[in-house]
C-alpha positions as CSV (number, residue, x, y, z in Angstrom):
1,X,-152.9,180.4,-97.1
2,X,-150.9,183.4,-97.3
3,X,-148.5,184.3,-94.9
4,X,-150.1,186.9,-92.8
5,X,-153.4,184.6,-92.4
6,X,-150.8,181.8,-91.2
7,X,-149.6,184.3,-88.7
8,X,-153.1,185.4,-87.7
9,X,-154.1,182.2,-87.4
10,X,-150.9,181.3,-85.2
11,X,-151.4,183.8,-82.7
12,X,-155.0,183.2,-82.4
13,X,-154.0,179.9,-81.2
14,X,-151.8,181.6,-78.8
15,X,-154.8,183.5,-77.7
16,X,-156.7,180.6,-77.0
17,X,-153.5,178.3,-75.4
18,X,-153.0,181.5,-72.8
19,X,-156.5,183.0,-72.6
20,X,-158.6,180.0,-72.0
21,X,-156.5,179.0,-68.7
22,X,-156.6,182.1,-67.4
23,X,-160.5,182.5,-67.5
24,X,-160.2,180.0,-64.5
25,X,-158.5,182.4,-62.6
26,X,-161.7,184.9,-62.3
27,X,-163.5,181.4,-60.6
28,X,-163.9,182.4,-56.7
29,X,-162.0,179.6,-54.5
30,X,-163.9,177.9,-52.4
31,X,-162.9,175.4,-49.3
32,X,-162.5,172.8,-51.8
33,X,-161.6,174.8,-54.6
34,X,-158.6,175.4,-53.7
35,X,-156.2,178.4,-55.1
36,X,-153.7,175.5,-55.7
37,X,-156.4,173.4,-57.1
38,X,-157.2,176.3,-59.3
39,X,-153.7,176.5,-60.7
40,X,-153.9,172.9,-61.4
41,X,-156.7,173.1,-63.7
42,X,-155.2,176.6,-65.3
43,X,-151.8,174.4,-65.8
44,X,-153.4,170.8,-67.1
45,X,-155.8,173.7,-69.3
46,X,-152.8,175.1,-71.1
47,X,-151.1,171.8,-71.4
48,X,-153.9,170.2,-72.7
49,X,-154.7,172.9,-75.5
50,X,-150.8,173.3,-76.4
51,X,-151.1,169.6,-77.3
52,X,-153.7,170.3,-79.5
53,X,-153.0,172.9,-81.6
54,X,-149.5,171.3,-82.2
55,X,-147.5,174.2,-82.0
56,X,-144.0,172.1,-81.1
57,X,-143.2,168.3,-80.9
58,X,-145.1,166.9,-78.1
59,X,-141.6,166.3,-76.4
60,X,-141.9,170.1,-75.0
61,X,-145.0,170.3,-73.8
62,X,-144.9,167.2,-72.1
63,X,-141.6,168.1,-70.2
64,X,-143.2,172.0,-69.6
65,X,-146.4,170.8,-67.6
66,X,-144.4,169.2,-65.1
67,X,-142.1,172.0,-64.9
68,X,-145.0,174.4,-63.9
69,X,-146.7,171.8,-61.7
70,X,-143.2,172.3,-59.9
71,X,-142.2,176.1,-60.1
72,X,-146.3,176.8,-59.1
73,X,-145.5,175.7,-55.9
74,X,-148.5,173.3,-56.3
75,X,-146.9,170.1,-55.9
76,X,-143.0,168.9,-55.3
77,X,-140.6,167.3,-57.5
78,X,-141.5,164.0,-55.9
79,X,-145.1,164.5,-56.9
80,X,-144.8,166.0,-60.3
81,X,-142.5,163.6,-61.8
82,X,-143.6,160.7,-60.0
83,X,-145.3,158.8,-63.2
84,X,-141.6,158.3,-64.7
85,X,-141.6,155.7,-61.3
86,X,-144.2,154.3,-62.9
87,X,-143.7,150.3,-64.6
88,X,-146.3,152.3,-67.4
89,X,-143.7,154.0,-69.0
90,X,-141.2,152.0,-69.3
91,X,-143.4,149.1,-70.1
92,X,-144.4,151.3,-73.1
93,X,-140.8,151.5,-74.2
94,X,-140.7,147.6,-74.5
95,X,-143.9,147.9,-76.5
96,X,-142.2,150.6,-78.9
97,X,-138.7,148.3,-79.1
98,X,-140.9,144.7,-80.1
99,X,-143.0,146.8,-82.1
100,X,-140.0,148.1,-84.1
101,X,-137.8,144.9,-84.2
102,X,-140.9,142.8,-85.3
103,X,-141.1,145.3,-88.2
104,X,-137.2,145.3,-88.8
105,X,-137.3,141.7,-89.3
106,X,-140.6,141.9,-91.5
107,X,-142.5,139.1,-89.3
108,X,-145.2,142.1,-88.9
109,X,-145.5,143.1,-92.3
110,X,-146.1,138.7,-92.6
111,X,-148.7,138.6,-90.3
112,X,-150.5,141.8,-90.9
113,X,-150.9,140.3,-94.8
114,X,-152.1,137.1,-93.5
115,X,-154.7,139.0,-90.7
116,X,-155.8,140.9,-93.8
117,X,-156.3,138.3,-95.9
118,X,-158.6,136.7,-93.2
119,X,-160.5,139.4,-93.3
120,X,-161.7,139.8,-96.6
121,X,-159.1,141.5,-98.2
122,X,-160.1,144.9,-97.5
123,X,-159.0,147.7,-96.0
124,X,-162.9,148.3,-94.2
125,X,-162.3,144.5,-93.3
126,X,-159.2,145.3,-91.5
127,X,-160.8,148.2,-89.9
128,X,-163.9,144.9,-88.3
129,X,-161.1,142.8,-88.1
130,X,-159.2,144.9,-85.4
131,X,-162.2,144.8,-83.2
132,X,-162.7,141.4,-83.3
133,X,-159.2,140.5,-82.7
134,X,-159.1,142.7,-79.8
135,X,-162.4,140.8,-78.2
136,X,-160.6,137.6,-78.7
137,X,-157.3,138.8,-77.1
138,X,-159.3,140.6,-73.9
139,X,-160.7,137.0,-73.3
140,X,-157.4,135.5,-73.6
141,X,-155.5,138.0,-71.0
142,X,-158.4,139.6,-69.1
143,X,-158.3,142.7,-70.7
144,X,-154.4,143.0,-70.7
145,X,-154.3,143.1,-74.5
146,X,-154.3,146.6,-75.4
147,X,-150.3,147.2,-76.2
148,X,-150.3,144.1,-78.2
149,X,-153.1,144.6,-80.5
150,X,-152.1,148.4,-81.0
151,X,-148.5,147.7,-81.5
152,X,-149.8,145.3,-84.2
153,X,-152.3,147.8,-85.6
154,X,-148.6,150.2,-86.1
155,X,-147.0,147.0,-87.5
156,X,-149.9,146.9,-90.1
157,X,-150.1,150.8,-90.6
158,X,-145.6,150.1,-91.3
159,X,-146.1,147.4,-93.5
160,X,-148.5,149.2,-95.9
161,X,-146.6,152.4,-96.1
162,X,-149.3,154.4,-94.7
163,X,-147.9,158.0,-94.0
164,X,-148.2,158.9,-90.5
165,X,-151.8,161.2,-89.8
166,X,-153.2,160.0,-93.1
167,X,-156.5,158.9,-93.1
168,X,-155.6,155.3,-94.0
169,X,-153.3,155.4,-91.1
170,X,-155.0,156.8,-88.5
171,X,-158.3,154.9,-88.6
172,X,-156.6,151.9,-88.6
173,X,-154.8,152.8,-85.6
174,X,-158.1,154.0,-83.8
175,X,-159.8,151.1,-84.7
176,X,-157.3,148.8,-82.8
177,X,-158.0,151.5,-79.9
178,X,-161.3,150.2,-79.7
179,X,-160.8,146.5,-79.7
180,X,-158.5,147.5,-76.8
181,X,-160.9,149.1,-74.8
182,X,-164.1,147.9,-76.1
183,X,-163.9,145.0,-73.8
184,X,-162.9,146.8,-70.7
185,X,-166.6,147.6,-69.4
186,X,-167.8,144.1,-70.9
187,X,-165.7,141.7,-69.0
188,X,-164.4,141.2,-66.1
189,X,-161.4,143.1,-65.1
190,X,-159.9,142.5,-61.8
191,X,-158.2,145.8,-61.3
192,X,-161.5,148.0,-62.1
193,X,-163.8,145.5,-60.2
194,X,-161.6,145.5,-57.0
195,X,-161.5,149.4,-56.8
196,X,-165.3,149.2,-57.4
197,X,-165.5,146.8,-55.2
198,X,-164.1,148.3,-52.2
199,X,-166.6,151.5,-52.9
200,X,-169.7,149.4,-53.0
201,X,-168.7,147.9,-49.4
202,X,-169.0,151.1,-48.2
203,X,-172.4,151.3,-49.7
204,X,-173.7,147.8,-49.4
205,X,-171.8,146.5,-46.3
206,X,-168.6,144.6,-45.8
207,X,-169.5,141.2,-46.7
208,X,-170.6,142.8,-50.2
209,X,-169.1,140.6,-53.3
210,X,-169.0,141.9,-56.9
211,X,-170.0,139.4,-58.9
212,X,-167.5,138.0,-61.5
213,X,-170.1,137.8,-64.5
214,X,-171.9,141.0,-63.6
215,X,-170.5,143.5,-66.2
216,X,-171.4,140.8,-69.3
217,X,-174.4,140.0,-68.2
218,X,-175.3,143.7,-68.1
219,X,-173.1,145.2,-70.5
220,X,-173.2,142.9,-73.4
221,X,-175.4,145.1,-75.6
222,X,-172.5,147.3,-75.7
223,X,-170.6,144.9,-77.6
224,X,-172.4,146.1,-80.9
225,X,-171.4,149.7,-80.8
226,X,-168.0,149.5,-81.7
227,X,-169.1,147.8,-84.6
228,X,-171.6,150.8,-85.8
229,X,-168.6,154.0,-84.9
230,X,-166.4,152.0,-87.3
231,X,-169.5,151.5,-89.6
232,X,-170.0,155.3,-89.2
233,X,-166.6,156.3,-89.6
234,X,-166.3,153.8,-93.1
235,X,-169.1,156.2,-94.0
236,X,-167.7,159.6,-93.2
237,X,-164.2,159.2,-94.4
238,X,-165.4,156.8,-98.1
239,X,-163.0,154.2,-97.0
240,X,-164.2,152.1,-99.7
241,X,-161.8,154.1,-101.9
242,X,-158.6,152.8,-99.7
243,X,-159.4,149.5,-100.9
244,X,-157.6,150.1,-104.0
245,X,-154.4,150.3,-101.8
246,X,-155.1,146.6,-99.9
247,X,-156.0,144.1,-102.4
248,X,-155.9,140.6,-102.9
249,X,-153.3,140.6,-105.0
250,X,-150.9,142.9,-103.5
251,X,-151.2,140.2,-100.9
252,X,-150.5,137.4,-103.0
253,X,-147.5,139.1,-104.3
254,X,-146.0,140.7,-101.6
255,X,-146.3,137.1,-99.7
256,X,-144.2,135.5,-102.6
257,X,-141.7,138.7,-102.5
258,X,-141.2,137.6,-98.9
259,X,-140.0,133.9,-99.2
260,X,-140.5,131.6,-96.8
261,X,-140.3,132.2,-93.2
262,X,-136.5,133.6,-92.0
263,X,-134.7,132.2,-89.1
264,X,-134.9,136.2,-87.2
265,X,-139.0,136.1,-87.6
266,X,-139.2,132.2,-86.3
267,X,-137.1,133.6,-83.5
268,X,-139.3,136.2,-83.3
269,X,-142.5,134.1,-83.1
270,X,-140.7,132.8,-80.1
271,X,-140.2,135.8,-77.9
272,X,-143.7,136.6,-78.6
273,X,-144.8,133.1,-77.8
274,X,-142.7,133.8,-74.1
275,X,-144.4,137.0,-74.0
276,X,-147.9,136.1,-74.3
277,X,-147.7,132.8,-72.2
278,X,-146.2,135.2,-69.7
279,X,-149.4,137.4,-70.2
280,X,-151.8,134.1,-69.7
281,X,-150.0,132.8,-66.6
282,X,-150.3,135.8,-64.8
283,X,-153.0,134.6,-61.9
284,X,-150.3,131.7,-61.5
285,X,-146.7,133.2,-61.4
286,X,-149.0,136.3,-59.6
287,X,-145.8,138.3,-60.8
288,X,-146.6,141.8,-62.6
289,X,-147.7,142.6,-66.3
290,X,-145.4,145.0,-66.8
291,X,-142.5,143.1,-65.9
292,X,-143.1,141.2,-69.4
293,X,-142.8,144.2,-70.9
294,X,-139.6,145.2,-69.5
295,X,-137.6,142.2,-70.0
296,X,-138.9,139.9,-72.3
297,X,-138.7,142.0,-75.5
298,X,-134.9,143.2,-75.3
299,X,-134.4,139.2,-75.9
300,X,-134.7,140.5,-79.3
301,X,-131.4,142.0,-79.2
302,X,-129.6,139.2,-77.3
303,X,-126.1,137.3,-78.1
304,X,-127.4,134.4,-80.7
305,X,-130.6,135.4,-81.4
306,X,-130.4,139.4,-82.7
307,X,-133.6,140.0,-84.3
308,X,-133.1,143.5,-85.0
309,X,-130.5,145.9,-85.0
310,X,-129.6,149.5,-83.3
311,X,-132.2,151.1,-86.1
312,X,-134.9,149.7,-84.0
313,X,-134.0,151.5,-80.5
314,X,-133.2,154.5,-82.5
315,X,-137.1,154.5,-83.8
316,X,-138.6,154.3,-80.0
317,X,-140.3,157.5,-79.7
318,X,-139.3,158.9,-76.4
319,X,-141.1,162.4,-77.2
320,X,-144.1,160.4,-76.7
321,X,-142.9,158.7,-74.0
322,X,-142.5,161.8,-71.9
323,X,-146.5,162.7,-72.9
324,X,-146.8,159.6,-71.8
325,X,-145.5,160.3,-68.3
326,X,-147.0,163.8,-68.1
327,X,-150.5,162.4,-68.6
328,X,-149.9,160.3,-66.0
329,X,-148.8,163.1,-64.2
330,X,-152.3,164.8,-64.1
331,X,-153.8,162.5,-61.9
332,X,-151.2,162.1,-59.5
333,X,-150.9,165.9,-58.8
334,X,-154.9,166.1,-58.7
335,X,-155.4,163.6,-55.8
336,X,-151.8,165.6,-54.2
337,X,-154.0,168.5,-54.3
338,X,-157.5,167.3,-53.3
339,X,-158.7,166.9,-56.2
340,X,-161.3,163.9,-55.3
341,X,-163.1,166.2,-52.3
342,X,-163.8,168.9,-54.6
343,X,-165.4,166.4,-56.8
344,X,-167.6,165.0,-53.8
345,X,-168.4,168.5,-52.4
346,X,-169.4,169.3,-55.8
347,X,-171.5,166.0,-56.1
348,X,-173.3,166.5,-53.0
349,X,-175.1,169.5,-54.2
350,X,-176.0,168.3,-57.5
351,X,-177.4,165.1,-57.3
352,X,-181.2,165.4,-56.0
353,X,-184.1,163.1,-56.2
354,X,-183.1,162.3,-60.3
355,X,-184.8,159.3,-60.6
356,X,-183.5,155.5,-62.1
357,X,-183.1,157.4,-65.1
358,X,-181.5,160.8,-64.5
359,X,-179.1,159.2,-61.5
360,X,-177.5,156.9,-64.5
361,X,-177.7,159.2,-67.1
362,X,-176.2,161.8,-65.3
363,X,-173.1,159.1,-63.8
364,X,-172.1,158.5,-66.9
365,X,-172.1,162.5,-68.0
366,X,-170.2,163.2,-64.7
367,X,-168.0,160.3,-65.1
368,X,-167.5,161.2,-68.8
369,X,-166.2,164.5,-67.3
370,X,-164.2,163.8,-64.3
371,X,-162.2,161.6,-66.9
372,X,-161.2,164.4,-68.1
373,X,-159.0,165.5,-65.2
374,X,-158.9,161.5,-63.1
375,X,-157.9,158.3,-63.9
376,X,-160.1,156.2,-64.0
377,X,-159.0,154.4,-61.3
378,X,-159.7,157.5,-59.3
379,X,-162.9,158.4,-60.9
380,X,-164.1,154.5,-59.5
381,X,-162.0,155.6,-56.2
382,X,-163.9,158.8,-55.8
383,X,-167.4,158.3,-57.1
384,X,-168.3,155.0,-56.4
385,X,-169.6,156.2,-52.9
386,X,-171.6,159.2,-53.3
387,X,-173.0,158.3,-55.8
388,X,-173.8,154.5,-54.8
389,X,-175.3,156.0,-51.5
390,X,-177.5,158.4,-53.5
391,X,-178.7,155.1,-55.8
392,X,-179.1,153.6,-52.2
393,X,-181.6,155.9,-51.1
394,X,-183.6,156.4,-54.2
395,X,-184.2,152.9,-54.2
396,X,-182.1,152.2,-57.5
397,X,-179.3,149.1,-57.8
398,X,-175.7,150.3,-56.8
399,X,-174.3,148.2,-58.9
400,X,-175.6,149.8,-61.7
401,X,-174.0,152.7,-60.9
402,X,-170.5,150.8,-61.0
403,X,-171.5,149.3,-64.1
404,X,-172.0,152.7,-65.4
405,X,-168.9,154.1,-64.2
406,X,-167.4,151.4,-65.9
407,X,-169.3,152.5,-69.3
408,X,-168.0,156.2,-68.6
409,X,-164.1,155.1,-68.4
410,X,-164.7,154.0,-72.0
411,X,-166.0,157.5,-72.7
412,X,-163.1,159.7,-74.4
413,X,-162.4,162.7,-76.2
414,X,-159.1,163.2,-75.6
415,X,-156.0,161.0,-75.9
416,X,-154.8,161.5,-71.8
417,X,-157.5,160.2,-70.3
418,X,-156.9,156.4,-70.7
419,X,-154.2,155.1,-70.8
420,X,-154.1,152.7,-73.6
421,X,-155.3,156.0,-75.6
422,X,-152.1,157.2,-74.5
423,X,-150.3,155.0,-76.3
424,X,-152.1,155.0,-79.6
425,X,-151.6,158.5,-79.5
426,X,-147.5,157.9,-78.5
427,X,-147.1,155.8,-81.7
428,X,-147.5,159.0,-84.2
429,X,-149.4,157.7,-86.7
430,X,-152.7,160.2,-85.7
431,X,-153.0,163.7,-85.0
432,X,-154.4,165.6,-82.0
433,X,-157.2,166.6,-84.2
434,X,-157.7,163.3,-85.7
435,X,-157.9,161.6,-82.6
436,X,-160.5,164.0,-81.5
437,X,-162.8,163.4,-84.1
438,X,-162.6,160.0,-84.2
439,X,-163.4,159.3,-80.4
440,X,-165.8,162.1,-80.2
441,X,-167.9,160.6,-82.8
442,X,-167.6,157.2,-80.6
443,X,-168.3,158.8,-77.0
444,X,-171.5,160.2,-78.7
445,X,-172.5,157.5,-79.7
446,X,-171.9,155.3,-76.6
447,X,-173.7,157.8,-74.9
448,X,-177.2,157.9,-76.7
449,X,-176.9,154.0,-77.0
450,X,-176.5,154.2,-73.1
451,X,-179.3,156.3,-72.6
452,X,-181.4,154.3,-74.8
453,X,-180.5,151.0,-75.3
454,X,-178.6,149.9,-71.8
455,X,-181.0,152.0,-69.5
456,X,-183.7,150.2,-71.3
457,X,-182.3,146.7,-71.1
458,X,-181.5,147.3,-67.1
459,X,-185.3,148.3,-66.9
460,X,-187.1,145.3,-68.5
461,X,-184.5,142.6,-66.9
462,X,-185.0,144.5,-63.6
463,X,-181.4,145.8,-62.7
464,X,-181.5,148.8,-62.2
465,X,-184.1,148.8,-59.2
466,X,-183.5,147.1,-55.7
């Protein structure tokens, strides 16, 4: 590309970053469209698109949104910056520091070859196998899986010398994203059902009790669409021809090159042993996930056992820590600002006589959506009633519409919108526009399977009607 077209080309991006977020500005404010509310969106716009076009390293962007939520006037210093209070982020950084001292001492590049081997080989086999080690996981720790099974997709990704935002790389990365979240809406999840919970109270009465086995008893058939994106994906990007890079015998030999098992990686296997029984125990010590995060991996660096070295905290990547935050940071300033009454004024005058069909069709689309600018625990938070009341009245089951909801907080196209996403993205080994792709051809997906396969299933087994 010559040099004027990449200057063309830059500024057009400019055009877009700028010019898009201002457009909001000629929407009228309403009672619940707020002229704060409206700079909210104009702000998250521009942060959002700066991110993707990848003009600077993410560290700027990340800091600069908070900064404007600030200066704006549209929330305080309190509000803005409030996620870096959050255990999240610095649960993250423990993620980041194991990851990196389990690569230092090589026990990831170890298990990675073994995990491989398991799996046929192969680098499409990895790509199944990091699915179904992320199912077995989410039964293991109730969905708390996700930073361990992406930290040892980025151990993998090390180990093989794959280049970070290569194909190779990235797909392997994005397919550990799904065995972390693939489970979420399948089984049971204390956090999401107790927020879902206290919405269908309000609908069904006080004495109302989710049940426990609910979401796999409805949702099971989506356990077979991860499977087709990454047979999709396989297709699109000819992964076959990786293969020639993960082989059987590179296995063998690397394996040999290795020796047997060192004193730091037995050590190793230790802490993570402390780590997940700490993960497992959780409904008896009743003490916080994060907590593990925080602690327990900086044994790694402790008197007698040093694992790794300083070049492992040098490699935590705190650029992506602060997008981290500043995610985070989205929803918090939206519910500041009112965020959840504009999306149930604006509910209330689109929802209608839809029928079974168009009432779950269209939770899903909204929920897809209002991910978008919520978390999902505030799109549960927010939706659950209007749109469980409007179920109620049309004679259709509320809890479909939470199982739904559920189905639409798996439904991403963009990396800030959950939060284990977040931290695929944080490790660098995928682009904005990679990342994209990749989960748009997934959300698609889910979505015609939902609107074929799951509304189907709820019909026939009698679900979805009271």
């Amino acid at each position: 590309m010559s040099h004027s077209s990449m200057l063309s080309s830059k500024w057009t991006r400019w055009a877009v970053t700028l010019g898009l977020p201002a457009m909001l500005f000629l929407i009228p404010v309403t009672e619940t469209f707020t002229p704060q509310l409206r700079m909210f969106f104009a702000i998250t716009a521009f942060f959002i698109i700066f991110v993707c076009f990848g003009f600077t390293n993410v560290l700027l962007p990340s800091l600069l949104v908070s900064a404007l939520y600030i200066i704006s006037g549209i929330a305080p210093a309190g509000v803005a910056l409030s996620s870096w209070t959050n255990l999240t982020v610095y649960m993250v950084i423990g993620a980041f520091a194991i990851a990196n001292a389990l690569e230092e001492c090589g026990l990831l590049k170890r298990v990675a070859i073994r995990v491989i081997q398991k799996c046929g080989g192969t680098y499409n086999g990895t790509l199944y196998g990091m699915y179904i080690i992320g199912c077995v996981l989410a039964v293991m720790t109730f969905n708390n899986h996700w930073l361990v099974i992406i930290a040892f997709a980025y151990g993998i990704v090390k180990a093989f010398n794959f280049q970070p935002f290569s194909r190779e790389a990235s797909l392997i990365m994005f397919s550990s994203a799904i065995g972390a979240s693939a489970m979420g809406p399948t089984l049971y999840n204390p956090f999401s059902v107790g927020l879902l919970e206290s919405g269908m109270k309000a609908v069904m009465g006080a004495d109302y009790i989710f049940p426990w086995y609910l979401q796999t008893l409805q949702n099971w058939p989506f356990l077979f669409v991860p499977v087709i994106v990454i047979w999709i994906l396989t297709r699109m990007y000819h992964t076959r021809e990786f293969n020639s890079k993960i082989n059987h015998e590179y296995f063998r030999t690397e394996l040999e090159r290795m020796g047997p098992m060192s004193v730091k990686e037995k050590k190793a296997c230790v802490i993570l042993a402390v780590l997940l029984a700490y993960l497992l125990l959780q409904p008896l010590h009743k003490l916080p996930i994060p907590w593990g995060f925080m602690i327990i991996p900086w044994f790694m660096w402790a008197p007698g056992v040093e694992v790794a070295t300083d070049k492992s905290l040098k490699g935590i990547g705190f650029g992506f820590i602060a997008f981290l935050a500043s995610c985070m940071s989205i929803g918090v300033v939206g519910a500041h600002l009112g965020i959840n009454n504009f999306v149930t004024a604006t509910l209330g005058t689109m929802l209608g006589n839809m029928g079974a069909w168009g009432l779950s069709v269209f939770t899903l689309i909204f929920g897809t959506a209002a991910n978008i600018v919520l978390t999902p625990a505030a799109i549960f938070s927010t939706l659950m009633v209007p749109l469980g009341q409007a179920a109620l009245s049309g004679g259709i089951n509320p809890e479909a519409i939470a199982i739904t909801l559920m189905n639409a907080s798996d439904v991403y196209f963009l990396p800030h919108e959950v939060s284990c996403m977040i931290v695929l993205f944080s490790f660098g080994m995928m682009s904005m526009r990679q990342f994209i792709v990749y989960s748009t051809v997934k959300s698609l997906i889910m979505i015609a399977f939902f609107m074929t396969v799951s509304v189907t299933y709820w019909i026939f087994n009698g679900f979805l009607f009271i």
